[in-house]
C-alpha positions in Angstrom: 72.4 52.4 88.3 70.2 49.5 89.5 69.2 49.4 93.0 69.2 45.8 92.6 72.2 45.1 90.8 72.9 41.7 93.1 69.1 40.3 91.9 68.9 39.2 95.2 65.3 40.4 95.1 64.7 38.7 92.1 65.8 35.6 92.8 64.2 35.8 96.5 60.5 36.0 94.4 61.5 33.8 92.5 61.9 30.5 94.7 59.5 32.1 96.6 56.9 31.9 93.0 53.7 30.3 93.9 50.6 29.6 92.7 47.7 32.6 94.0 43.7 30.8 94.9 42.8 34.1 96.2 42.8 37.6 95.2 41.7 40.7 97.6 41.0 43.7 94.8 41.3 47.0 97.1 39.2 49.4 94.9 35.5 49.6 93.7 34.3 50.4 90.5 35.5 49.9 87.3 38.7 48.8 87.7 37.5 46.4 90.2 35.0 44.9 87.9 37.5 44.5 85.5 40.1 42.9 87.7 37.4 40.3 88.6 37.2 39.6 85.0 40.3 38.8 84.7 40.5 36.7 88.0 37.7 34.7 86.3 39.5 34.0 83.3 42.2 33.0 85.0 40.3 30.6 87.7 41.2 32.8 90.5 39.2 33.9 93.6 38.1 37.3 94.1 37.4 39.2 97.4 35.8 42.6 96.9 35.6 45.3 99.3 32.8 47.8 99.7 31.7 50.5 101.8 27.9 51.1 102.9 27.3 53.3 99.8 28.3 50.5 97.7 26.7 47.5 99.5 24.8 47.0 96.3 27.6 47.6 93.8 28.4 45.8 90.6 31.9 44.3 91.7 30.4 43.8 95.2 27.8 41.3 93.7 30.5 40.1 91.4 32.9 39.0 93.6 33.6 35.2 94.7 33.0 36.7 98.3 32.9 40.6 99.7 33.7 42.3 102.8 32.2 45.1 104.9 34.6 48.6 105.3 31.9 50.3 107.0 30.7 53.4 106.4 32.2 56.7 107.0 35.0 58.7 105.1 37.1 57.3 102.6 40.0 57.2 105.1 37.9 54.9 106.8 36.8 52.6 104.3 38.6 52.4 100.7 41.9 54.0 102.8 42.2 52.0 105.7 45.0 49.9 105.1 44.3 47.4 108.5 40.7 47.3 107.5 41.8 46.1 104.2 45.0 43.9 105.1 42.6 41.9 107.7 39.8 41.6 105.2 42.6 40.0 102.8 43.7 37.5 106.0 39.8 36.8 107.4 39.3 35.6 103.7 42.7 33.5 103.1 43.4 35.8 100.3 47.1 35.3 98.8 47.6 38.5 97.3 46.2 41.9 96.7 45.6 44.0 94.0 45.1 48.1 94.7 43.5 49.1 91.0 44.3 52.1 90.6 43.8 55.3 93.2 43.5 54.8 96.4 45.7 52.9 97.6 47.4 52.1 94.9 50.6 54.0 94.8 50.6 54.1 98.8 54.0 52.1 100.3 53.1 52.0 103.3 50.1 49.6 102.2 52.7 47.8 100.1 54.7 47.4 103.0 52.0 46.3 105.2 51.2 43.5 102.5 54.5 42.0 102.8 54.6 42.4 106.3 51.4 40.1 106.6 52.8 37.5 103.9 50.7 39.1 101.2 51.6 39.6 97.9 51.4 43.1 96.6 50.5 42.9 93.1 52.5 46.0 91.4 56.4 47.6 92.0 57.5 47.3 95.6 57.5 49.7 98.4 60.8 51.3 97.9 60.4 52.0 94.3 56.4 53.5 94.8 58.1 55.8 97.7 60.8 57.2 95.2 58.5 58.0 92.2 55.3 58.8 94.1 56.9 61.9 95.5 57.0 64.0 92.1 60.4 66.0 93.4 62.2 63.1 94.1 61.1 61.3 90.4 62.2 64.8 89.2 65.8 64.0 90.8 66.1 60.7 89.3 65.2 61.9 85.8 67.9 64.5 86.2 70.7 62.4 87.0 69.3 59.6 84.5 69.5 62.3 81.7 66.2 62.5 80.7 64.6 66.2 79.9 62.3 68.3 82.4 60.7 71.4 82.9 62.5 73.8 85.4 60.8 73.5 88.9 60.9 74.7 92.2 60.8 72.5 95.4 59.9 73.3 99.0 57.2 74.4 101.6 54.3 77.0 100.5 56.7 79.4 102.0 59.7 78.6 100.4 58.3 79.1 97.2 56.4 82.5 97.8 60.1 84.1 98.7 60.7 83.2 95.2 57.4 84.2 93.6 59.2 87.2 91.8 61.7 85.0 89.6 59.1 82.1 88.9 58.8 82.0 84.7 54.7 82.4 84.8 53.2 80.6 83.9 53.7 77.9 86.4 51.6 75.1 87.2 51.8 73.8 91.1 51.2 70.1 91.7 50.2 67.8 94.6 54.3 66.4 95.2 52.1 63.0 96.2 49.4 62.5 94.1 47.7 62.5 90.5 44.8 62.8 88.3 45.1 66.2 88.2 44.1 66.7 92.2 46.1 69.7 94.0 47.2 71.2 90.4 46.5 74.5 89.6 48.0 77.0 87.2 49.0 80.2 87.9 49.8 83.3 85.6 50.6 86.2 88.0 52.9 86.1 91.7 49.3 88.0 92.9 47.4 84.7 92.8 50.1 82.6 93.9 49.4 82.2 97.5 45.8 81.3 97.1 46.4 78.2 94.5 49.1 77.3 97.1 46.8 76.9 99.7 44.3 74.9 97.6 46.5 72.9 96.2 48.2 72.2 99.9 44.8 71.5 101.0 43.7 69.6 98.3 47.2 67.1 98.1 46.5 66.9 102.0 43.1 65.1 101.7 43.6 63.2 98.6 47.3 61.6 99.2 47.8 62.6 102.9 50.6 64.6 102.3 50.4 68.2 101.8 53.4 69.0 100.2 53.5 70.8 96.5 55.8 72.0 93.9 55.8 74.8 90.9 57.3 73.7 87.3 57.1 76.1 84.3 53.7 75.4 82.5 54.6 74.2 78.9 52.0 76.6 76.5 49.5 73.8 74.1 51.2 70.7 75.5 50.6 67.4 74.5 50.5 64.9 77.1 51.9 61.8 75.9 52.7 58.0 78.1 54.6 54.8 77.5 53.2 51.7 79.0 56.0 49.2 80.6 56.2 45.6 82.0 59.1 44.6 83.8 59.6 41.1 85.5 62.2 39.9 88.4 64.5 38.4 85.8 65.6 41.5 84.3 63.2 41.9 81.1 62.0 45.2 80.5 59.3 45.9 77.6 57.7 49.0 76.6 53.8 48.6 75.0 54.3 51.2 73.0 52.5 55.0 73.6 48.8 56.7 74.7 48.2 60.0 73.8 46.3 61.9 76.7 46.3 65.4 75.0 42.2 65.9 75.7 41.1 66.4 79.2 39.4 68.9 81.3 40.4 70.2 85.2 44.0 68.3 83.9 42.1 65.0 84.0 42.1 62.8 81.0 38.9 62.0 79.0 40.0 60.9 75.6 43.3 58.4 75.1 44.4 57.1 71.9 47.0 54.8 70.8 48.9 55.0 68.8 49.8 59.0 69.4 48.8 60.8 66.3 51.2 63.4 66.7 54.9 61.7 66.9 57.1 61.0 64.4 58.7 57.4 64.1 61.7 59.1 65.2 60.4 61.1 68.4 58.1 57.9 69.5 61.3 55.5 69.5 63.5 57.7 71.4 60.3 58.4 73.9 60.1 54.8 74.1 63.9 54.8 74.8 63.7 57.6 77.8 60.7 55.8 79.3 63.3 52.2 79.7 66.0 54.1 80.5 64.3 55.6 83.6 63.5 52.3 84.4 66.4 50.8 84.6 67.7 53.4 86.3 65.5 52.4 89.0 65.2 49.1 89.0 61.6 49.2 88.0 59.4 45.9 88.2 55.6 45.1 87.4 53.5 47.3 85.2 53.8 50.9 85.4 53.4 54.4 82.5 55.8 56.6 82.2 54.2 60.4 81.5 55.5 63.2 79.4 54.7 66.2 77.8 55.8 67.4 74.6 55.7 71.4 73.7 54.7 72.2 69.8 58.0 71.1 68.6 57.4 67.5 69.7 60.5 68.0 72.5 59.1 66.2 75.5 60.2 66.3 79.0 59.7 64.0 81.9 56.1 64.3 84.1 56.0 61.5 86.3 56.3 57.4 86.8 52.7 56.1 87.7 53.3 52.5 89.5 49.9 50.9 88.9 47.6 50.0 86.3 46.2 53.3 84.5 42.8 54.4 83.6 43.4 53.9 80.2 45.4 50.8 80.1 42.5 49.4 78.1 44.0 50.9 74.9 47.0 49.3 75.1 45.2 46.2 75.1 43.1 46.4 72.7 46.3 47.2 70.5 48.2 44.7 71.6 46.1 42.0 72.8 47.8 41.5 76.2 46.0 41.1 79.7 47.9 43.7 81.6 46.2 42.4 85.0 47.2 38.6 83.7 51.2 39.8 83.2 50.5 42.1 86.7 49.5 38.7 88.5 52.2 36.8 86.5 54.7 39.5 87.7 53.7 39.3 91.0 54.1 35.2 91.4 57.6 36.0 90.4 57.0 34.4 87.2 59.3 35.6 83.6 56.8 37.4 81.7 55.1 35.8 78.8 56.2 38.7 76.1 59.8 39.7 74.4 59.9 42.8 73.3 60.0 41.8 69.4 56.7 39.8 70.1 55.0 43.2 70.7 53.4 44.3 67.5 50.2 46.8 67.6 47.9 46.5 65.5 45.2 49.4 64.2 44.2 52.3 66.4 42.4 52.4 69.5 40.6 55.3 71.3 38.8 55.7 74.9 36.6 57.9 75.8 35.5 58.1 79.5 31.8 58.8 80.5 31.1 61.1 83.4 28.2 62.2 86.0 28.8 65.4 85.2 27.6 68.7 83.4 30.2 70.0 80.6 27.6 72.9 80.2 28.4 73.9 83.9 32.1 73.8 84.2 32.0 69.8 84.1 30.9 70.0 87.9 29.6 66.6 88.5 25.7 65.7 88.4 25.6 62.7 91.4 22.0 61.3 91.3 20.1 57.9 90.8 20.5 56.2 87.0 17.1 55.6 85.8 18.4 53.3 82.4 21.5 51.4 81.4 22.7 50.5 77.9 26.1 49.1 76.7 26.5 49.1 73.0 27.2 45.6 71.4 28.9 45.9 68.1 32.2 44.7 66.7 35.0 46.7 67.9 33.8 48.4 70.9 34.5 47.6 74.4 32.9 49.1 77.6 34.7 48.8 81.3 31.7 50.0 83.5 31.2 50.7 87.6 27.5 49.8 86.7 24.6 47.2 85.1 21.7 49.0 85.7 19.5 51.8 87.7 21.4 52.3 90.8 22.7 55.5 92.2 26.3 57.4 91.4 27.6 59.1 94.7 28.9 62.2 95.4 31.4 60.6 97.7 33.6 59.0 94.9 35.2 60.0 91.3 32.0 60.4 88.8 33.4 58.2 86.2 30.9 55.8 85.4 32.3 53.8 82.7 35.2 53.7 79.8 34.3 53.0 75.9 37.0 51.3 74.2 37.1 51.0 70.6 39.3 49.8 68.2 39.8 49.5 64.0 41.9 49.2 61.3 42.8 52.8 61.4 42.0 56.2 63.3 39.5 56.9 61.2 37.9 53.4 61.8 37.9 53.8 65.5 36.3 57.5 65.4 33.4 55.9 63.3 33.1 52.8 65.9 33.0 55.1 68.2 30.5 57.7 67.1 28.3 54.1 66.2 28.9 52.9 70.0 28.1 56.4 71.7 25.1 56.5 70.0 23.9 53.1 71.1 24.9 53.4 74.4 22.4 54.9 77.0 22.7 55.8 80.4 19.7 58.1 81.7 18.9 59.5 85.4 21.3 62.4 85.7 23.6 64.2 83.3 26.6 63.1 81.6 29.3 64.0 79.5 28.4 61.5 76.7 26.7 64.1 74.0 29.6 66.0 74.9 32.6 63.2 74.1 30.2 62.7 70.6 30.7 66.3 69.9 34.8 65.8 70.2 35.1 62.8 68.6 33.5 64.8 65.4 35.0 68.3 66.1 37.1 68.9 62.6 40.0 70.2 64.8 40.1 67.0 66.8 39.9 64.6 63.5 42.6 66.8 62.3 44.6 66.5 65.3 45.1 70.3 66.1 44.8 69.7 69.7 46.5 70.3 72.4 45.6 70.2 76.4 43.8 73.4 76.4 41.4 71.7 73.7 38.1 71.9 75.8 38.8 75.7 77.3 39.7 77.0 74.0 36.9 74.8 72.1 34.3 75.1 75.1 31.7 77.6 73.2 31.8 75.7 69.8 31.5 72.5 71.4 27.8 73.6 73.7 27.1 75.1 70.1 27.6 71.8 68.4 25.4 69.7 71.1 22.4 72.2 71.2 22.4 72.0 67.4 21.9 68.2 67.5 19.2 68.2 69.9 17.4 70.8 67.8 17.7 68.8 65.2 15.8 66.1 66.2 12.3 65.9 64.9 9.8 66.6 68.6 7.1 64.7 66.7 9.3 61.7 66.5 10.4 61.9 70.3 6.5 62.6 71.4 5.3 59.8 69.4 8.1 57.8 71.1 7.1 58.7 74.9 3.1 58.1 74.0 3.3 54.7 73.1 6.1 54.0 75.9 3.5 55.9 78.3 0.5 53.8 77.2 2.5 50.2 76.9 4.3 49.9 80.3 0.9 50.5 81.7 -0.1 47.8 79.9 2.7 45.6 80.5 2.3 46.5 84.7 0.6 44.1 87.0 -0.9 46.4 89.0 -2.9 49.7 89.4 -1.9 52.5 91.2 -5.1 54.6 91.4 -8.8 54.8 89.9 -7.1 57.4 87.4 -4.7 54.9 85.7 -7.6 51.9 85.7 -9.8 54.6 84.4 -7.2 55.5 81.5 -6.6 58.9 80.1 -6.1 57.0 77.0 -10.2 56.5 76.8 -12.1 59.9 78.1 -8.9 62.3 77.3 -7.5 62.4 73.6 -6.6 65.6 73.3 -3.7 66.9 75.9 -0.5 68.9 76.3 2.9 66.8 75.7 5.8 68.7 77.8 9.2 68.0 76.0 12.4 69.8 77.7 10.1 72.2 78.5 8.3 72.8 75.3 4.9 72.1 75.2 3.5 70.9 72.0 -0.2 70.2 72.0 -1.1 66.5 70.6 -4.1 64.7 70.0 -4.7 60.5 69.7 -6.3 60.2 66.2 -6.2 56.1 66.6 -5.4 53.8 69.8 -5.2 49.7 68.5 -4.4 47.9 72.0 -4.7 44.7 70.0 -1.5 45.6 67.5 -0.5 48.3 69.8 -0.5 50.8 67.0 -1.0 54.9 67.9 -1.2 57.6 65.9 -1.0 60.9 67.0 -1.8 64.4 65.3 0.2 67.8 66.3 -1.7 70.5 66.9 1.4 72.9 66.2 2.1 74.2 62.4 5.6 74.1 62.6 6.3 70.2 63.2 6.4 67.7 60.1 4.8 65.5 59.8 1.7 66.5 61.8 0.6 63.7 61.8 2.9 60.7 63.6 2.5 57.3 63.4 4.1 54.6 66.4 3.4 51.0 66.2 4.3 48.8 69.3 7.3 45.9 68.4 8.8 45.1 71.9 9.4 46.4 74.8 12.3 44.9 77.4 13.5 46.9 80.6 14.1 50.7 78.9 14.4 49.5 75.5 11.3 49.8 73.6 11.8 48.5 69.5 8.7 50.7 67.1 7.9 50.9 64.1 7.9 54.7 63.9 6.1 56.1 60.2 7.4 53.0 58.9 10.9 53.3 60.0 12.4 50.8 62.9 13.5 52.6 65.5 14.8 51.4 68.9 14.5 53.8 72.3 15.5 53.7 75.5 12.7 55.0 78.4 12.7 55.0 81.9 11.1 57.6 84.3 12.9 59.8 87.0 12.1 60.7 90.6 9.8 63.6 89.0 7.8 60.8 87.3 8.6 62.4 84.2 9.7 59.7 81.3 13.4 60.1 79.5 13.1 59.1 75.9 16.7 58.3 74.7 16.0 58.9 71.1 19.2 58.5 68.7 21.7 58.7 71.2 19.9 62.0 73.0 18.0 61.8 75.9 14.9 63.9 76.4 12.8 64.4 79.0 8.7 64.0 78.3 5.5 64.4 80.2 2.0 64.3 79.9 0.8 67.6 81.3 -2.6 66.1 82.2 -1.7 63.1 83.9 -1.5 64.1 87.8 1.6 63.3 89.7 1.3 61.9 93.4 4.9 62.2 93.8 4.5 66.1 93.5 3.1 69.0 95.8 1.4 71.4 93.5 0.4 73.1 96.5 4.0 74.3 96.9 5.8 77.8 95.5 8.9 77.9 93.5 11.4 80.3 94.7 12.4 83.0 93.1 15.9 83.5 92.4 18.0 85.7 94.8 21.3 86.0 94.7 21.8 87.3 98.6 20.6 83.0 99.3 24.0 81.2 98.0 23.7 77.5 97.9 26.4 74.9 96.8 26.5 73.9 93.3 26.3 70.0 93.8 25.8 67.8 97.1 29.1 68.3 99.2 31.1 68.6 102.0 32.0 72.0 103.9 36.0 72.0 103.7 36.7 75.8 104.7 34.9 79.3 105.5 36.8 82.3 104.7 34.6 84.7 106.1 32.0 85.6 109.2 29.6 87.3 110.1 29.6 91.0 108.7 32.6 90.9 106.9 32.6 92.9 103.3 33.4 91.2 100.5 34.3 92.2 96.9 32.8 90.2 93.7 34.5 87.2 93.5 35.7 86.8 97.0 35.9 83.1 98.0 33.6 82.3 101.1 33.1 79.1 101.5 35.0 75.8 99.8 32.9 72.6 98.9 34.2 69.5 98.1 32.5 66.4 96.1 33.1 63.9 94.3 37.1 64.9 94.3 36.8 67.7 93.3 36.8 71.4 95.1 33.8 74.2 94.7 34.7 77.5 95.3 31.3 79.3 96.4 32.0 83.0 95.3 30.5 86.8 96.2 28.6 87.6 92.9 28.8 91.3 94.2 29.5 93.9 96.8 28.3 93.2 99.8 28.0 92.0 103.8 27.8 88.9 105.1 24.4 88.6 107.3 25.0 85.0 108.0 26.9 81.8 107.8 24.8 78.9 107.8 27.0 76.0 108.0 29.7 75.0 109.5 32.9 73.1 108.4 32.8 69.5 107.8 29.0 70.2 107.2 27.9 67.7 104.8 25.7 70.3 102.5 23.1 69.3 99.4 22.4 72.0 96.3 19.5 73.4 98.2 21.1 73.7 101.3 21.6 77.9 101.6 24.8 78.4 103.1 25.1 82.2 103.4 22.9 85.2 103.9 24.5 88.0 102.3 
């Protein structure tokens, strides 16, 4: 039944509808940027909000006008709802909109919106409260008929008594929360009470509530989502589906719409158990409705996100609706602009999101300072980005960087746009995911569509097989010849001289020299230097590179992107340098990283040692904060023993005893803030 069978809600908004000047976005990032957008197109007012990491941020500087949080934890700055409300009032804003995360699906921030004559752009308070807590949306799927998994409910307690009749596998879930934080799957009672902890822990410092529950764990899922609009005069639409099957630590990296998997007959009667919840619940605004669907294509009820998604950009490209603009529109208590016979897809679109992180390390993320930026610019292919340029991508926060979006005629069509567009787009400094999503995208089981959610585990080894095969098989010659005449040209093109060396010029009294690519060195010579045409050529000193001889004429060079003619093909690169001083060539959609082994580096103390590795000195595998210490000092531990818990960038770090031993010494303490060279335990 409708909890607002009497409209009176309704018809309040609506007499009540007015225009909005002013929009507060509570968020950072992506989604902010792309709110602003949107604001912009519509001649609205934007307010951004930063912290003191982000006081330089894109949507900072893109905002109409931008208030201070502060600096501090996250429940100081992007979660502090009275920070936020009184930015909103100090600015005359008129309404708010929480992006997604956050504060997003928090009602108490909805509440405290309304309470200060705000408008809260997404579903009310009441409705947020019921489907946020993932129990009580279970409940309401129940009675409204819709299919679930079986679960269990209660404190970490009241599920260990019943640890012995749990159907393992079982997957435990932050009751609160999303985006895969607090979930953890468990195969054996044995393990039970440690994922219960983490997840506890994990749901209590994401979404401030610590409670969890267990469902069975459906074996090679598919994880599928309809996207719905619902206004205050009783239309309700579904946008038809996303597929979300590919993701890694249950976070989604590639969507696609529509799903390739579903029949016409299974998508229409998802589409009909997505409405049908909510009605049931009286839903309004733009919100998803999540599923999973076994190898059969039965599907059973996940959850009810009430805010814009990640991958809402799909939809749109599909469909060709703003889903901010019908959000906004919403939210003024306006009759959406869209019937449910008007909505007609066309083509296929995919999104692929780019990460700081390192796929060929677990996917732990790689925070650190972006040295180049490229979007790609081609027909068909859309990029949402947190970023314009070089800046620096914090630990503190998620490490999505940006979202490609690309869409054709067909799935094959928006593969190839995409393989085009990751190619083309560049983004050097740290360590990505992008060769990694290129590898996917081709994988013949993904074009196929033999996937299901355990894709990257299960494809992990083929997929590092398949992106060290396409860096060796790029020509070294080629990338050398690339980074010379980069090396030699931005000298040219800087106004000023560093030391005696550069003025001096290796170029002139030192043609034969040591070129250092990922390691490799490959001996080179300069066989001809034009600085009037800027043409170089360059001979190899090593047998088993072809050509040996290399030829790199000089066409443009603007920011990182330097245009050649390279043996008489054009080629365009992207080059910037790194805190090292060492140059990144981004050659063909690869980025490599080149130095001159006879150029000195001021930046660097040769006088110094490396360290040798030792496994009694355990350090933390990225730049974090100490969250707990499970042991002291001389306490035994077995291999794998769990000592010490680091959190970053949302995600938890178990550091772990590689063998038998004692502990000598704890280093740190909790809520230490550690780096990756910071030793934390003496064993």
């Amino acid at each position: 039944m409708c909890r607002y069978s009497d409209n009176l809600l309704s018809l309040q908004v609506i007499m009540n509808s007015k225009k909005i000047h002013k929009i507060l976005i509570a968020n950072r990032g992506e989604i902010a940027v792309r709110i602003i957008r949107t604001l912009r197109k519509l001649h609205i007012d934007s307010v951004a909000v930063f912290s003191d990491l982000d006081a330089n941020a894109l949507h900072r500087r893109m905002a109409d006008e931008a208030c201070p949080l502060g600096g501090g934890a996250l429940k100081d700055t992007y979660l502090n709802i009275q920070k936020i409300i009184d930015a909103a009032l100090d600015t005359g804003a008129d309404a708010i909109h929480p992006g997604y995360g956050f504060l997003s699906e928090n009602p108490e921030f909805a509440e405290a919106c309304e309470a200060n004559h705000l408008i809260f752009i997404g579903p009310d308070a009441e409705t947020m409260r019921l489907m946020g807590n993932k129990i009580a949306a279970r409940e309401v799927a129940i009675k409204a008929g819709i299919p679930v998994v079986f679960g269990v409910t209660g404190n970490m307690y009241q599920i260990l008594e019943q640890a012995d009749t749990l159907p393992y596998p079982v997957l435990i879930k932050a009751a609160a929360g999303g985006g895969g934080k607090g979930m953890h799957i468990v195969r054996t009672k044995e393990t039970l009470r440690d994922a219960l902890e983490s997840a506890s822990r994990e749901a209590e410092k994401y979404f401030n509530d610590g409670t969890v529950f267990v469902e069975q764990y459906i074996e090679h899922p598919r994880h599928i989502e309809v996207q719905v609009l619902a206004d205050h005069h009783g239309n309700l639409i579904h946008l038809h589906e996303r597929e979300c099957t590919i993701q890694r630590r249950y976070q989604k990296i590639i969507e696609e719409s529509p799903s390739p998997t579903l029949t016409e007959e299974r998508r229409q009667a998802l589409f009909d158990a997505a409405l049908k919840l909510c009605r049931a619940i009286g839903y309004k605004n733009a919100g998803t409705v999540e599923f999973i669907a076994d190898q059969n294509q039965n599907f059973y009820f996940l959850e009810v996100n009430t805010r814009i998604q990640v991958e809402h950009p799909v939809t749109e490209a599909r469909t060709g609706i703003d889903l901010v603009e019908e959000q906004i529109r919403i939210a003024r208590g306006k009759e959406m602009g869209w019937t449910q016979e008007a909505i007609q897809p066309q083509g296929h679109a995919i999104e692929l999101r780019l990460y700081a992180e390192d796929p060929e390390n677990g996917f732990l993320p790689t925070p650190g300072k972006v040295t180049a930026y490229h979007e790609p610019q081609m027909r068909g292919a859309r990029v949402d980005s947190s970023i314009d340029g070089p800046c620096c991508i914090s630990e503190a926060y998620d490490p999505m960087i940006a979202k490609l979006i690309c869409h054709a005629k067909n799935r094959q069509g928006a593969l190839e746009t995409a393989q085009h567009a990751l190619k083309d787009f560049t983004i050097q400094g740290l360590t990505t995911n992008k060769a990694y999503l290129w590898e996917v995208i081709k994988n013949q089981d993904f074009i196929d569509n033999k996937i299901d959610t355990g894709f990257c585990d299960a494809h992990r080894e083929t997929l590092e097989q398949a992106m060290k095969e396409s860096r060796q098989s790029q020509h070294l010659d080629d990338i050398v010849a690339s980074f010379l005449l980069f090396d030699c040209c931005k000298r040219r093109f800087e106004k000023h001289i560093e030391n005696v060396w550069e003025e001096i010029g290796y170029w002139r009294y030192h043609s034969k020299f040591t070129v250092e690519v990922e390691g490799q060195k490959i001996p080179v010579s300069i066989t001809e230097w034009k600085t009037e045409s800027g043409k170089l050529k360059v001979s190899f000193d090593t047998s088993h590179l072809s050509p040996l001889t290399s030829s790199a004429e000089f066409i443009a060079l603007n920011g990182p992107q330097l245009k050649l003619m390279l043996n008489g093909r054009p080629e365009t690169v992207y080059c910037s340098v790194n805190e090292e001083q060492k140059t990144i060539v981004g050659f063909r959609g690869l980025n490599f990283t080149c130095c001159r082994t006879d150029q000195l580096n001021d930046t660097l103390d040769y006088a110094r040692k490396t360290e040798v590795n030792d496994k009694s000195r355990l350090v933390s595998p990225m730049p974090g904060k100490v969250v707990k210490i499970n042991v002291k000092e001389g306490d035994v531990v077995e291999p794998g023993t769990i000592m010490i818990v680091v959190e970053a960038m949302k995600m938890e770090n178990n550091i772990v005893a590689t063998g038998k031993g004692t502990v000598k010494q704890v280093l740190v303490q909790e809520g230490e803030m550690v780096d990756n060279k910071k030793q934390l335990i003496v064993m």
